[in-house]
N, C-alpha and C positions, 0 to 999 in steps of 0.2 A: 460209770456215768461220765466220763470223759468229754463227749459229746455235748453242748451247748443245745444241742436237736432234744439230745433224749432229757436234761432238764424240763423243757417245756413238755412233753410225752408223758414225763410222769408227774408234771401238775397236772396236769388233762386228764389222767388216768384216776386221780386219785379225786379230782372232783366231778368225775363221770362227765366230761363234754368231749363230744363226740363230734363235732364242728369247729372251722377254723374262726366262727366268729368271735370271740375275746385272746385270737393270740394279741392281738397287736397289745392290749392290756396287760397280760399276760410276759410278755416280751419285754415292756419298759421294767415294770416289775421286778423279773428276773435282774435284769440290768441296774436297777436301784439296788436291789439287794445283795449281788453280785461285787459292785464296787464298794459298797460301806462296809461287808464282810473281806473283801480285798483294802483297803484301809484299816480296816485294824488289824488285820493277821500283818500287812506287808509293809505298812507303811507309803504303799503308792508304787512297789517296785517288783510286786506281782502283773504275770501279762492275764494269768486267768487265774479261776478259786483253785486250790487242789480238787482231787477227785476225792481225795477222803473227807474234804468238807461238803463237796455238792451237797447231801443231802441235808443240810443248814437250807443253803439257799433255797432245794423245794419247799421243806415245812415252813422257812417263815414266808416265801412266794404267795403260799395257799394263804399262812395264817392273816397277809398284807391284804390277797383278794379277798378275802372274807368280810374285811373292812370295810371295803367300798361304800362308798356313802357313809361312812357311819367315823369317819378321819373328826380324831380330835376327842374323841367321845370316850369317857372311861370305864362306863357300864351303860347298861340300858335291859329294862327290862317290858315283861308283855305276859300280861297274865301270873302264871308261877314260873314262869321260865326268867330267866334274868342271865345276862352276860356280862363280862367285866374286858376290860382288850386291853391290851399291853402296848404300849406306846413306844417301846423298842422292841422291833421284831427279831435283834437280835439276843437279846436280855434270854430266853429262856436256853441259849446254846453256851451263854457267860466259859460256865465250867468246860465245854467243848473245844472252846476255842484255846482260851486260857490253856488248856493241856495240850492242843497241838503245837501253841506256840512254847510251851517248855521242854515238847520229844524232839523237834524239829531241829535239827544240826548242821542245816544243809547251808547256813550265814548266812540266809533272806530274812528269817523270823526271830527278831531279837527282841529283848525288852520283858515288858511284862501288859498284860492286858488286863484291862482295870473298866467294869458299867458303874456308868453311873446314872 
């Protein structure tokens, strides 16, 4: 997934749209999620995510668009259905990243990564 193209491809795939009307959503998106995940993996001195993390940035991309309208909010329910959202879309990769940044040897990824 190399490709910045196939990022948005497989947001698209994955929440069935089949039209370019919410790249441009879509797009910032990527690009929010993109640099706070290059922030804490690199400290600001990554040019892009790795390819072994892209698939961070699709699932929390989806899990960000799923939010829309609903920013801020920590549950909300309707009927018996009820939802809860996570307020750091990177918070469920914590363990993901934390491990790439302890294999990684390559002297961009140092330190330690710590959600809070």
């Amino acid at each position: 997934m190399a490709d910045p193209g196939q990022v948005l491809t497989s947001i698209k795939s994955l929440l069935s749209l089949k039209d370019n009307s919410q790249d441009d959503v879509l797009n910032t998106i990527i690009d929010l999620i993109s640099a706070r995940l290059k922030s804490k993996i690199g400290k600001g001195v990554l040019d892009d995510v790795p390819d072994e993390l892209k698939y961070i940035v699709v699932e929390a991309s989806i899990s960000r668009f799923n939010r829309i309208n609903d920013e801020g909010k920590k549950s909300a329910s309707e009927s018996e259905v009820s939802a809860t959202y996570e307020t750091d879309d990177l918070a469920p990769f914590a363990d993901d990243i934390a491990d790439w940044i302890a294999n990684k040897n390559d002297g961009y990824a140092t330190g330690k990564f710590v959600m809070y």
